[in-house]
Backbone as XML, in Angstrom:
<?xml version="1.0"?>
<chain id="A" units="angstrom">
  <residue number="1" name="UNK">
    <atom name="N" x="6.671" y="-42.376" z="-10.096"/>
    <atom name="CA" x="5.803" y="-41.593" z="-10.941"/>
    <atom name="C" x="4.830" y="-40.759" z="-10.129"/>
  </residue>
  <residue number="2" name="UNK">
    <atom name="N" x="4.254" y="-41.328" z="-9.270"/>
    <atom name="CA" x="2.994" y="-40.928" z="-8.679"/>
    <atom name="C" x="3.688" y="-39.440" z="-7.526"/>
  </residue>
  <residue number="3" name="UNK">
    <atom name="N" x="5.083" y="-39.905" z="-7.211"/>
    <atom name="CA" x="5.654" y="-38.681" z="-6.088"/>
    <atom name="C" x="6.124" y="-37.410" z="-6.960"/>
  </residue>
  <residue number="4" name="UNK">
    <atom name="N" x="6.666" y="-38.021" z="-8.149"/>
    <atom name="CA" x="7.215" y="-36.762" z="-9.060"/>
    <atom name="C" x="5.481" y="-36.240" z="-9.556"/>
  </residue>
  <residue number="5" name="UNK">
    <atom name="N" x="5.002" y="-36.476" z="-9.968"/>
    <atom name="CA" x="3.835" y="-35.532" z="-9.953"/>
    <atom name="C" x="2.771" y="-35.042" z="-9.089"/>
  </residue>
  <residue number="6" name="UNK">
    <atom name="N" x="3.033" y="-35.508" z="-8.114"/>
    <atom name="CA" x="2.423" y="-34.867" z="-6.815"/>
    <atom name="C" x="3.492" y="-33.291" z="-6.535"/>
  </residue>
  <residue number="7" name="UNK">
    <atom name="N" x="5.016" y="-33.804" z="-6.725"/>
    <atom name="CA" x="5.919" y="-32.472" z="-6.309"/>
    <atom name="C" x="5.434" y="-31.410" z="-7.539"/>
  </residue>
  <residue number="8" name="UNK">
    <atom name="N" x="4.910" y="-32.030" z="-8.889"/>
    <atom name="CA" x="5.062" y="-30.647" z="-9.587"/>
    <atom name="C" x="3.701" y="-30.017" z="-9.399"/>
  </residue>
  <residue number="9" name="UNK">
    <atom name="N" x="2.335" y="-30.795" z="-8.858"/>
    <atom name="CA" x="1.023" y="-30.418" z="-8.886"/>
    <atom name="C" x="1.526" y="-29.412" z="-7.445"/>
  </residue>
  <residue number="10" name="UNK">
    <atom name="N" x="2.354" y="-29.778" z="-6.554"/>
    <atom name="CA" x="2.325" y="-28.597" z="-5.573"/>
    <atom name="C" x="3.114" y="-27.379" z="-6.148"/>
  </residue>
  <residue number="11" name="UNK">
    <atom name="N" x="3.983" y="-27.796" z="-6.846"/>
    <atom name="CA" x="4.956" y="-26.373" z="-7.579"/>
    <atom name="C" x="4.096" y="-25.645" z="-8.033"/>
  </residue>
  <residue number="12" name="UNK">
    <atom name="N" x="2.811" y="-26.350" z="-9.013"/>
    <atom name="CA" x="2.128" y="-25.612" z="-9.563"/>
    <atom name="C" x="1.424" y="-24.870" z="-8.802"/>
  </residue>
  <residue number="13" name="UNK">
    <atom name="N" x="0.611" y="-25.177" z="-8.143"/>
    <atom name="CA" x="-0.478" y="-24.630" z="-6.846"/>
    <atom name="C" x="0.639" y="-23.503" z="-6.661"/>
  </residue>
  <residue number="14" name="UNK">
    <atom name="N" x="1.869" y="-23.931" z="-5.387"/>
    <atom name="CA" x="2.288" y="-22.829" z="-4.856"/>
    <atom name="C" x="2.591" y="-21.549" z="-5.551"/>
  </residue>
  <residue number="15" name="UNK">
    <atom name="N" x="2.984" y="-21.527" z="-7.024"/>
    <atom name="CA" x="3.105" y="-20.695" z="-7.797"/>
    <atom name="C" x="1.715" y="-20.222" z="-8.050"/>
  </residue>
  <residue number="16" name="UNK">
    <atom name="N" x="0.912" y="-20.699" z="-8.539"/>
    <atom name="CA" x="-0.444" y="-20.240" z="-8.921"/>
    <atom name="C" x="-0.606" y="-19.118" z="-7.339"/>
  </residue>
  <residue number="17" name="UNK">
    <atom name="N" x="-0.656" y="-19.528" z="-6.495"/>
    <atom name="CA" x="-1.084" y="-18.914" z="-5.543"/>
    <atom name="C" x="-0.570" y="-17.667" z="-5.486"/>
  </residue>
  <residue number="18" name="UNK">
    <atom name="N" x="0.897" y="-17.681" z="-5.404"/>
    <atom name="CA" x="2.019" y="-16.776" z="-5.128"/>
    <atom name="C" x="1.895" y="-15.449" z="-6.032"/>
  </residue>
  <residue number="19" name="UNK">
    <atom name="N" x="1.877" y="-16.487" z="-7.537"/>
    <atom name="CA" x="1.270" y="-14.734" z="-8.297"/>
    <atom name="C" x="-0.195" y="-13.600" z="-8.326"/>
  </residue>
  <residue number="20" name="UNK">
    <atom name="N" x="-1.186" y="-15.152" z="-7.745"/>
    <atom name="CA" x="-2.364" y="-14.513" z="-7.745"/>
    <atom name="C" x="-2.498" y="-13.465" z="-6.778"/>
  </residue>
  <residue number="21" name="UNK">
    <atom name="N" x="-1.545" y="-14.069" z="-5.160"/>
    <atom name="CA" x="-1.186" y="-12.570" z="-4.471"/>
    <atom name="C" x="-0.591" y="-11.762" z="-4.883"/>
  </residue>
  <residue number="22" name="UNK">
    <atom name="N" x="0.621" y="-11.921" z="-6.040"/>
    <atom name="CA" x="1.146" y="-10.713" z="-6.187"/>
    <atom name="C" x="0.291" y="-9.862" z="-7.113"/>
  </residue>
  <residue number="23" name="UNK">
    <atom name="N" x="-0.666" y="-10.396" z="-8.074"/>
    <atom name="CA" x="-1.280" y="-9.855" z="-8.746"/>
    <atom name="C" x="-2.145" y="-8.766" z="-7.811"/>
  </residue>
  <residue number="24" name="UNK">
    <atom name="N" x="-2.932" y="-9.241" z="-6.872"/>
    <atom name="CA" x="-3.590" y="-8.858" z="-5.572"/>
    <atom name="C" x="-2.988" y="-7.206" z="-4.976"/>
  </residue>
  <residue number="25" name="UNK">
    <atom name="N" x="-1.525" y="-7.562" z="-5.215"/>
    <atom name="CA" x="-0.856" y="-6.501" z="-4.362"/>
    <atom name="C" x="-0.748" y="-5.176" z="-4.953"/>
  </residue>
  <residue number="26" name="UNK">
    <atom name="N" x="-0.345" y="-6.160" z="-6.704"/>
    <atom name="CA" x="0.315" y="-4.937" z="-7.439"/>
    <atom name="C" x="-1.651" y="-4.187" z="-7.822"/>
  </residue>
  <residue number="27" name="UNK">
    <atom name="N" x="-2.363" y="-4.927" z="-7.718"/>
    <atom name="CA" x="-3.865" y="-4.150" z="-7.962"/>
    <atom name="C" x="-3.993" y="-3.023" z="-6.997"/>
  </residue>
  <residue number="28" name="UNK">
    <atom name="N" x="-3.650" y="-2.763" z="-5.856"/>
    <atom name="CA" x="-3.434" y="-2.047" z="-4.354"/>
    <atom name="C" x="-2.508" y="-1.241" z="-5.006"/>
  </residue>
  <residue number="29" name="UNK">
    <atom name="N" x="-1.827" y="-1.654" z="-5.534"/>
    <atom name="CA" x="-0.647" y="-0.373" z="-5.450"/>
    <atom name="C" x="-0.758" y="0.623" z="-6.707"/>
  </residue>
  <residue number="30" name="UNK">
    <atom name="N" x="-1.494" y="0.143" z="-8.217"/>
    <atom name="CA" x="-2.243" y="1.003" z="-8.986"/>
    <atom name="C" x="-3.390" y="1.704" z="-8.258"/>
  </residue>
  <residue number="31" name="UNK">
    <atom name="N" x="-4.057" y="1.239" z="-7.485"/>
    <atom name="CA" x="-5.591" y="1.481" z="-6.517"/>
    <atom name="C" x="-4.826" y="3.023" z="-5.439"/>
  </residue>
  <residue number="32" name="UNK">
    <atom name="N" x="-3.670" y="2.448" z="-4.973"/>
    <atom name="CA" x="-3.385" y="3.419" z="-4.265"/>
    <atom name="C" x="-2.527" y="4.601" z="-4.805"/>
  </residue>
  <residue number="33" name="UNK">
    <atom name="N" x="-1.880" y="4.588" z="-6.101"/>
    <atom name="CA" x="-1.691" y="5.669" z="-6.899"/>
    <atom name="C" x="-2.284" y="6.649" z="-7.363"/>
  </residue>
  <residue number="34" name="UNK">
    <atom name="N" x="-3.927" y="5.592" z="-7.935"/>
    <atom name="CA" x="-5.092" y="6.916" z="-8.366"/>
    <atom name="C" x="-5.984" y="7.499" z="-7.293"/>
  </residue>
  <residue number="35" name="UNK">
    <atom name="N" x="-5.314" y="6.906" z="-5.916"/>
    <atom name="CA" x="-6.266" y="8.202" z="-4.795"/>
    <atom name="C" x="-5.182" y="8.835" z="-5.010"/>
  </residue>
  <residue number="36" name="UNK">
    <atom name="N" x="-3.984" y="8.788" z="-5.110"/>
    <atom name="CA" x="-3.220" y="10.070" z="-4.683"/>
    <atom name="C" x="-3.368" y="11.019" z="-5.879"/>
  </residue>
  <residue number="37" name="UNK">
    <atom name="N" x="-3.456" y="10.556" z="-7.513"/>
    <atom name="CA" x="-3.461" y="11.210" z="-8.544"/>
    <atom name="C" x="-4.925" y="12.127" z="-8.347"/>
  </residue>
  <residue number="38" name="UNK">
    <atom name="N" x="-6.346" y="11.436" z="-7.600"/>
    <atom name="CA" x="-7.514" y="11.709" z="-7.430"/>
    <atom name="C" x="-7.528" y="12.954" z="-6.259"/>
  </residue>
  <residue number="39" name="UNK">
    <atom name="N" x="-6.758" y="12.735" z="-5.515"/>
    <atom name="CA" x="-6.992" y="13.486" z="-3.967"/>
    <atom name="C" x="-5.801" y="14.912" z="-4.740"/>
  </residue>
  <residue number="40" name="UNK">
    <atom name="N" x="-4.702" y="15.081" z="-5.369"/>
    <atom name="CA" x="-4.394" y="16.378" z="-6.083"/>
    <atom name="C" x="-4.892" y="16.905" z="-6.920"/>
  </residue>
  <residue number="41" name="UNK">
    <atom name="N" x="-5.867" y="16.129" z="-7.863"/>
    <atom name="CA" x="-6.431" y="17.111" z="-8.583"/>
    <atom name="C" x="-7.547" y="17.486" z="-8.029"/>
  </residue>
  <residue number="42" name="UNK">
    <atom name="N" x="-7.994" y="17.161" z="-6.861"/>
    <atom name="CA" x="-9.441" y="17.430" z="-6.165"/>
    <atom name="C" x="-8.523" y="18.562" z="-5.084"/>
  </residue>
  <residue number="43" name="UNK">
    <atom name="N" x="-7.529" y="18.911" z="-4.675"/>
    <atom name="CA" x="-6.674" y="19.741" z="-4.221"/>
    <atom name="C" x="-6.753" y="21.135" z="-4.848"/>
  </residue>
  <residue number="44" name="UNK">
    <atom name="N" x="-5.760" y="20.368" z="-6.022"/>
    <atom name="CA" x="-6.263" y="21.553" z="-7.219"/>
    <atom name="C" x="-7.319" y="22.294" z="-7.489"/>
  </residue>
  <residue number="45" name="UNK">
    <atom name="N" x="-8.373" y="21.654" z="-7.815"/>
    <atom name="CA" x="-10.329" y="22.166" z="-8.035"/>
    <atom name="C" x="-10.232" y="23.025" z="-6.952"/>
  </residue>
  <residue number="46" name="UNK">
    <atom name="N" x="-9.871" y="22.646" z="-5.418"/>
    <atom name="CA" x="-10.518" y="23.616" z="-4.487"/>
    <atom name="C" x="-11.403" y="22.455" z="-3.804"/>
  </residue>
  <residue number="47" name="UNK">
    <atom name="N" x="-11.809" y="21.269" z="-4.240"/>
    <atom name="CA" x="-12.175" y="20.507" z="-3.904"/>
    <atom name="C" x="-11.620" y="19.303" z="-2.509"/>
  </residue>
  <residue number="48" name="UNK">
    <atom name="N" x="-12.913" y="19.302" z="-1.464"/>
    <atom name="CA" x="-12.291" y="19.555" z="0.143"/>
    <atom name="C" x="-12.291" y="17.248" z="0.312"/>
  </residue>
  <residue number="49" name="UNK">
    <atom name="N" x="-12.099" y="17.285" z="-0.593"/>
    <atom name="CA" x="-11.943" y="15.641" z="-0.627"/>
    <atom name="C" x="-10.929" y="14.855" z="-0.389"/>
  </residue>
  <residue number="50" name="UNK">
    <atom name="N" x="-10.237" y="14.188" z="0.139"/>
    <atom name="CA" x="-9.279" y="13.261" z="0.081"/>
    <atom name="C" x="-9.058" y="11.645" z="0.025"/>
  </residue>
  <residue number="51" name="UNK">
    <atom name="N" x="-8.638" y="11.339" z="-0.800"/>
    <atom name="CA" x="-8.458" y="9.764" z="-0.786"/>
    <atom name="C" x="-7.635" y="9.090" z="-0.231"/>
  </residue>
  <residue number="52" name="UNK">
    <atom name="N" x="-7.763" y="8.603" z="0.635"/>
    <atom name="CA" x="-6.773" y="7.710" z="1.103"/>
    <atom name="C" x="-6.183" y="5.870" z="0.710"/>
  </residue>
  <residue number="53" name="UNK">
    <atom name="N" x="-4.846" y="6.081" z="0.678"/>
    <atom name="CA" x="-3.864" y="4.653" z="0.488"/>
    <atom name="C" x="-4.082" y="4.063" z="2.011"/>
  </residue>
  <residue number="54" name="UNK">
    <atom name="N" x="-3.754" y="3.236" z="1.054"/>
    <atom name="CA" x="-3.427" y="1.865" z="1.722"/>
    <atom name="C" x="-2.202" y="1.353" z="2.190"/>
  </residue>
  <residue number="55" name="UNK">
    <atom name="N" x="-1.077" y="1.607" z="3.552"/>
    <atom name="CA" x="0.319" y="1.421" z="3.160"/>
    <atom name="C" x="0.106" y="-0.244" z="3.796"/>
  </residue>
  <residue number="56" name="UNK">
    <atom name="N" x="1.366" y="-0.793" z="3.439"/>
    <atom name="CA" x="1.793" y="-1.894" z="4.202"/>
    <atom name="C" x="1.127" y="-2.999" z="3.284"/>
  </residue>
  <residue number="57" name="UNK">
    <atom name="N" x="0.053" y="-3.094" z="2.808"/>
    <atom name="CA" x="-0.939" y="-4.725" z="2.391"/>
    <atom name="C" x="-0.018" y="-5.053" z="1.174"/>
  </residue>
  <residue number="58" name="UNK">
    <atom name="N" x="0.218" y="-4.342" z="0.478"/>
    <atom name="CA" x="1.185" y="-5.238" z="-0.536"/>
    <atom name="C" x="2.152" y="-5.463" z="-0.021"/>
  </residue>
  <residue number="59" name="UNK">
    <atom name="N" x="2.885" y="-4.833" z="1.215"/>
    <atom name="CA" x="4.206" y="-5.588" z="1.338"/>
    <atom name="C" x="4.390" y="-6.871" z="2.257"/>
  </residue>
  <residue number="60" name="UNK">
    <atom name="N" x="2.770" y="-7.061" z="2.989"/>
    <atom name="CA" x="2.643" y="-8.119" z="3.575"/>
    <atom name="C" x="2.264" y="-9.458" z="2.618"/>
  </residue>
  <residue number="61" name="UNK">
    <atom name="N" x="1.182" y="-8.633" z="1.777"/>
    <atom name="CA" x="1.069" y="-10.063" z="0.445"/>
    <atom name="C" x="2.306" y="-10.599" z="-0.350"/>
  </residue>
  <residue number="62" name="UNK">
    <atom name="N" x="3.612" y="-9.454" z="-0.295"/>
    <atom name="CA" x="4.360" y="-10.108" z="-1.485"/>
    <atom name="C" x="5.090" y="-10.489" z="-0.573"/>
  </residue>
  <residue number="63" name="UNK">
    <atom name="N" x="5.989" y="-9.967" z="0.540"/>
    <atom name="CA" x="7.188" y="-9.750" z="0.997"/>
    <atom name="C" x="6.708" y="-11.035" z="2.312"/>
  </residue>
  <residue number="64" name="UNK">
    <atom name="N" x="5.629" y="-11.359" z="2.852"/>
    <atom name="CA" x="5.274" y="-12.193" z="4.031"/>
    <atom name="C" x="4.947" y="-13.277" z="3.368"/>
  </residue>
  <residue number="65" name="UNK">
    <atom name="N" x="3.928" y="-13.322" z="2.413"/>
    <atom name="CA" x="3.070" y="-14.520" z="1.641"/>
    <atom name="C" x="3.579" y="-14.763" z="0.591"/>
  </residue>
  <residue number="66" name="UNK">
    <atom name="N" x="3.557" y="-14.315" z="-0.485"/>
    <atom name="CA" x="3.703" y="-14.633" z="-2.040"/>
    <atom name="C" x="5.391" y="-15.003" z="-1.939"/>
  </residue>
  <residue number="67" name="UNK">
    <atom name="N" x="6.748" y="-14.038" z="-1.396"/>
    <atom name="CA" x="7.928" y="-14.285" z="-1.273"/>
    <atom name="C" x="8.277" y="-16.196" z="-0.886"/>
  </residue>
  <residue number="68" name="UNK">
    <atom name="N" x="7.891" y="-16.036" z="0.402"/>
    <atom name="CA" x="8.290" y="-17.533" z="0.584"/>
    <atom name="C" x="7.535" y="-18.200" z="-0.123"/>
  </residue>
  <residue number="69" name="UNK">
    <atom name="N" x="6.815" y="-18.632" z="-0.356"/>
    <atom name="CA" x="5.440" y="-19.158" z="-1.255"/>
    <atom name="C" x="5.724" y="-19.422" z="-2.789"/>
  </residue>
  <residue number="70" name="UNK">
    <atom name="N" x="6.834" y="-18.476" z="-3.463"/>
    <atom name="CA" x="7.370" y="-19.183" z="-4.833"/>
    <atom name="C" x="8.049" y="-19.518" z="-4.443"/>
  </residue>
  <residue number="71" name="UNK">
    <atom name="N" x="8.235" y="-20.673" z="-5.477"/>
    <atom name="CA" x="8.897" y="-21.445" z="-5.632"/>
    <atom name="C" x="10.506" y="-21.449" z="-6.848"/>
  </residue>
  <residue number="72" name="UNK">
    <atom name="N" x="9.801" y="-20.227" z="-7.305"/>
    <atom name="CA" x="11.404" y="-20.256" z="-8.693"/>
    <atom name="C" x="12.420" y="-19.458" z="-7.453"/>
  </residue>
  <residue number="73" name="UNK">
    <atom name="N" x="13.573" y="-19.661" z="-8.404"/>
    <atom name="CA" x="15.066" y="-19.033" z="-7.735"/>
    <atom name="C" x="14.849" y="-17.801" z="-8.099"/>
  </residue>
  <residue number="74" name="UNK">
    <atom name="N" x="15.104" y="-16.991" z="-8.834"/>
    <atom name="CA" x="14.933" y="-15.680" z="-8.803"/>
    <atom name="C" x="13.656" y="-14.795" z="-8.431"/>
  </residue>
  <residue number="75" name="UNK">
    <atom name="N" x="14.027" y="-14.474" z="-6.903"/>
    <atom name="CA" x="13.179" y="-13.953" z="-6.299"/>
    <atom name="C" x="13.266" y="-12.304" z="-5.918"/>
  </residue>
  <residue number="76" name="UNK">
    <atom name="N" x="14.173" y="-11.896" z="-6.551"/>
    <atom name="CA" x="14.226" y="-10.466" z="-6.157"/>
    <atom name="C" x="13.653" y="-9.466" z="-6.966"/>
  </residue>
  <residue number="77" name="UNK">
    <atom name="N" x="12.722" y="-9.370" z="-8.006"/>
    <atom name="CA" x="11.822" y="-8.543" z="-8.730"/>
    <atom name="C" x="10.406" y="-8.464" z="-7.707"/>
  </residue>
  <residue number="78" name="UNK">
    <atom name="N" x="10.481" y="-10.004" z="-6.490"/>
    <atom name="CA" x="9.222" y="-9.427" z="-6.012"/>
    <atom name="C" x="9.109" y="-8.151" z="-5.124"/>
  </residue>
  <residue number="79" name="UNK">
    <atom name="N" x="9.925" y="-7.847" z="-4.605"/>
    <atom name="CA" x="10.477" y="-6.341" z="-4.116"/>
    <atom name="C" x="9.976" y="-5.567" z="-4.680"/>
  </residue>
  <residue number="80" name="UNK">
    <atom name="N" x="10.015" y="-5.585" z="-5.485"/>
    <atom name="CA" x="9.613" y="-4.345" z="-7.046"/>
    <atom name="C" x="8.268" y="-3.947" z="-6.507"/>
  </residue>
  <residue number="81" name="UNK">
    <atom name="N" x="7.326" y="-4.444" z="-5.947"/>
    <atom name="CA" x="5.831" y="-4.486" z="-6.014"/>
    <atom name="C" x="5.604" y="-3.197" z="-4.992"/>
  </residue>
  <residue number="82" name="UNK">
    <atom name="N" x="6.439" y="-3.535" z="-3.562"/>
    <atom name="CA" x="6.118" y="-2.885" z="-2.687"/>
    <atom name="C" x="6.739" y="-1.669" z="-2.257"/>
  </residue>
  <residue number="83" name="UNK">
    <atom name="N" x="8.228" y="-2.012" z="-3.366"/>
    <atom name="CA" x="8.297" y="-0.601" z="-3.478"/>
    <atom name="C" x="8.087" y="0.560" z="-4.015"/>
  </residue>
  <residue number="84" name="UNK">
    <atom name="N" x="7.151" y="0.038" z="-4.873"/>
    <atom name="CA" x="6.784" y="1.232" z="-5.997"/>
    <atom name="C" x="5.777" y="1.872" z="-5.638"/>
  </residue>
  <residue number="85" name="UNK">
    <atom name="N" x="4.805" y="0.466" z="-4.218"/>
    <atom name="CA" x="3.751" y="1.371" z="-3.691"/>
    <atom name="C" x="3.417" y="2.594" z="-2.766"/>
  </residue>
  <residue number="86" name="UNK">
    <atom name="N" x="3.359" y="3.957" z="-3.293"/>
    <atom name="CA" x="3.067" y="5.174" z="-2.667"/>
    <atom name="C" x="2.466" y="4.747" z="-1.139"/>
  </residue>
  <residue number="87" name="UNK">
    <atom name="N" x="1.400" y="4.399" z="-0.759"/>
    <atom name="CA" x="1.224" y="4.428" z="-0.009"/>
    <atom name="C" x="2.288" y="3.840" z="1.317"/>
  </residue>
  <residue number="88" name="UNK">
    <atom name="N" x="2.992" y="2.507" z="0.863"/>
    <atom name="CA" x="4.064" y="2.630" z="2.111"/>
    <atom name="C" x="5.832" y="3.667" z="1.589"/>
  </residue>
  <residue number="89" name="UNK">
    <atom name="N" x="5.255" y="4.441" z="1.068"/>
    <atom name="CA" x="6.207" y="5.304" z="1.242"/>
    <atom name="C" x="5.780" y="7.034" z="1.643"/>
  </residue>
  <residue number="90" name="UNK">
    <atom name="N" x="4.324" y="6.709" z="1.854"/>
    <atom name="CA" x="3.389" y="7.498" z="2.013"/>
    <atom name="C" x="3.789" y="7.587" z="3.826"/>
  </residue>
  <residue number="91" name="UNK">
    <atom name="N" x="3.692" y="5.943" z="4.367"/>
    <atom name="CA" x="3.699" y="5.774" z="5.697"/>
    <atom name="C" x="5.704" y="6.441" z="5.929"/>
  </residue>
  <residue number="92" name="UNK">
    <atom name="N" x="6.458" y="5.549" z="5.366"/>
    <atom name="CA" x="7.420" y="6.095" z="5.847"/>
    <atom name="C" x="8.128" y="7.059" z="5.658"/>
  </residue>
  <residue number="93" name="UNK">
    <atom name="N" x="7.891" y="7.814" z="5.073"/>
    <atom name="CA" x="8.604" y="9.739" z="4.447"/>
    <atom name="C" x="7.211" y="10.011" z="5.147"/>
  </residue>
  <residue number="94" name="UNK">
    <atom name="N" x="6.125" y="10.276" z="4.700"/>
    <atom name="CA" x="4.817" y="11.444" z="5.119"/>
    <atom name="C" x="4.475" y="11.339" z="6.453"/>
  </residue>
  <residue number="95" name="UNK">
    <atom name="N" x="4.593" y="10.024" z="6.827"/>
    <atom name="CA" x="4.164" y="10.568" z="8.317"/>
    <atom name="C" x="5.078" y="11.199" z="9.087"/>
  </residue>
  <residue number="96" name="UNK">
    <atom name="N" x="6.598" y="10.671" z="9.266"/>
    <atom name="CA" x="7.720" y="11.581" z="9.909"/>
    <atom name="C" x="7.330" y="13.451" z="9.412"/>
  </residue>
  <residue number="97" name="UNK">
    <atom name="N" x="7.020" y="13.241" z="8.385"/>
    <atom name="CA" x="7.114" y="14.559" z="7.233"/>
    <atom name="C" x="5.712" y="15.748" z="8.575"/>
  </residue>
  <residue number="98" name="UNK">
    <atom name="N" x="4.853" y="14.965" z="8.470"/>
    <atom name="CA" x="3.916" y="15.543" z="9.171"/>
    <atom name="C" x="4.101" y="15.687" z="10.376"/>
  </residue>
  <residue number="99" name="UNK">
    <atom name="N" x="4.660" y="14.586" z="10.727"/>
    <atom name="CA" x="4.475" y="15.145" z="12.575"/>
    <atom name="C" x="5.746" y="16.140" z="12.862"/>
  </residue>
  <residue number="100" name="UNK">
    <atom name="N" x="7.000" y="16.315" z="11.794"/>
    <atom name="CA" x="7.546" y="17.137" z="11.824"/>
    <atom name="C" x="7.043" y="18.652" z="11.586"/>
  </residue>
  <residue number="101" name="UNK">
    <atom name="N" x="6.382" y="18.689" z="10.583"/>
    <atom name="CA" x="5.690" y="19.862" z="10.110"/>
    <atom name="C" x="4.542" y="20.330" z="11.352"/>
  </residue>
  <residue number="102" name="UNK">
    <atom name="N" x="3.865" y="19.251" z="11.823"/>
    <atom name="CA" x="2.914" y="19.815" z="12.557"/>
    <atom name="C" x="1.448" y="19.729" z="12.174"/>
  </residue>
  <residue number="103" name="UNK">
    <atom name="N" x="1.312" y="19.242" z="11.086"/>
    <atom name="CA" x="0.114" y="18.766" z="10.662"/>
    <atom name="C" x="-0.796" y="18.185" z="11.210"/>
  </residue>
  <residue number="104" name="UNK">
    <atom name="N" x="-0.757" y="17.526" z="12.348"/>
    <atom name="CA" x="-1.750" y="16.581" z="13.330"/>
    <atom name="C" x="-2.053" y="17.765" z="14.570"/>
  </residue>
  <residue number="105" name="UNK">
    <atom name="N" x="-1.679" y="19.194" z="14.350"/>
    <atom name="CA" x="-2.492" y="20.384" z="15.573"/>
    <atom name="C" x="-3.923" y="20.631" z="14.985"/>
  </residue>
  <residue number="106" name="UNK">
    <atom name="N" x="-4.370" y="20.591" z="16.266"/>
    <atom name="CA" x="-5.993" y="20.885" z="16.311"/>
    <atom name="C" x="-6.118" y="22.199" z="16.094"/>
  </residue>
  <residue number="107" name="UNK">
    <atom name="N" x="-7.657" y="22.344" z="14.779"/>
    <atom name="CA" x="-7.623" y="23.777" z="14.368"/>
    <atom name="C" x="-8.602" y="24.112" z="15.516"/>
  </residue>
  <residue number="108" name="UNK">
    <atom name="N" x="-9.025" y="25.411" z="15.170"/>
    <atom name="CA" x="-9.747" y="25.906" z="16.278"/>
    <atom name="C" x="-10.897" y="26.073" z="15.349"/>
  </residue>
  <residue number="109" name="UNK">
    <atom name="N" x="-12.419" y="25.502" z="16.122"/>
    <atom name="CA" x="-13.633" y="25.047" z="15.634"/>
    <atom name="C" x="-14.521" y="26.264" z="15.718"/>
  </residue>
  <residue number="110" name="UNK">
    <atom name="N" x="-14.971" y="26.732" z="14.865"/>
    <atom name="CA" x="-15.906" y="27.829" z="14.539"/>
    <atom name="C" x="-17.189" y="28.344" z="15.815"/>
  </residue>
  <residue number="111" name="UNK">
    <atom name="N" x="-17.099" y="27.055" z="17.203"/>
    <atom name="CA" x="-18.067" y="27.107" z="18.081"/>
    <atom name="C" x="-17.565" y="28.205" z="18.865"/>
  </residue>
  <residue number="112" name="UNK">
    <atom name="N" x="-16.385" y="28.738" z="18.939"/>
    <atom name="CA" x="-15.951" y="28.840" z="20.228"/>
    <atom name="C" x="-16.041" y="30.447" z="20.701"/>
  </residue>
  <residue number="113" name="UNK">
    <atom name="N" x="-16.285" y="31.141" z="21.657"/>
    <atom name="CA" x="-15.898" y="32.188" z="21.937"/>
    <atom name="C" x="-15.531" y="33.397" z="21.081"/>
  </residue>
  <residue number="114" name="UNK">
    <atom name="N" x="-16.382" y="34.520" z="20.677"/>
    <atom name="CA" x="-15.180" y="35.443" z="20.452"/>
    <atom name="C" x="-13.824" y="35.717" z="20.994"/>
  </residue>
  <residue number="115" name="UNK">
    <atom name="N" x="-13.785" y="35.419" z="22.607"/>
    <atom name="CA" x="-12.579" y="36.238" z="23.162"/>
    <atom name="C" x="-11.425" y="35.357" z="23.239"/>
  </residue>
  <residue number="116" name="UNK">
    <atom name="N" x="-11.979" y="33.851" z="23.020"/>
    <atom name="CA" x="-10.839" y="32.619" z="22.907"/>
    <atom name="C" x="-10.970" y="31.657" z="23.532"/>
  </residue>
  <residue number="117" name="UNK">
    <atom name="N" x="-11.953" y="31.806" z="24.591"/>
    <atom name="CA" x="-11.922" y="30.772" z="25.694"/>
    <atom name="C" x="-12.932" y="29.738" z="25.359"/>
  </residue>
  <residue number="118" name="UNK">
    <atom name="N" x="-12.792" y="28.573" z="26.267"/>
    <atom name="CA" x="-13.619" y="27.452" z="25.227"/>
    <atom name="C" x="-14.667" y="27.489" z="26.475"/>
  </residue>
</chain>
């Protein structure tokens, strides 16, 4: 008696835990949708603001922690979390995207020279 409810008080815990990270993650990954929804319409305005995501933390909470950490058999919806989050798809399409494009060249700073020279 006393071992069978010790195994389900840990089932319980480990589950309790497992969703409270995923809950954790999927909060990050709404959080990191409305900078991006926030940082285009502040694009739009003319407005010189940007918000930045967060990549990677949900896929370490679900996919490192919360994954092994449940305990039920069907475990492949936890996927779902981290891939829906913009920001690590932000990291892997946008940054190739940029350093292809060229986006990380230094502009030239309003101090400098009329004739060019620094």
């Amino acid at each position: 008696m006393c071992l069978n409810g010790a195994v389900g008080d840990m089932t319980i815990l480990r589950a309790s835990i497992s969703v409270i990270l995923m809950a954790l993650a999927a909060y990050i990954v709404v959080m990191n949708w409305g900078c991006v929804i926030a940082s285009e319409r502040n694009k739009r305005k003319g407005i010189a603001k940007h918000h930045s995501t967060v990549p990677l933390i949900s896929l370490i909470l679900t996919g490192v922690i919360a994954y092994p950490l449940y305990p039920f058999s069907p475990k492949w919806w936890i996927g779902i979390i981290p891939a829906v989050d913009i920001g690590n798809w932000m990291l892997v399409i946008g940054l190739p995207w940029a350093i292809a494009r060229g986006m990380f060249k230094k502009e030239d700073t309003p101090n400098q020279s009329v004739d060019g020279t620094r």
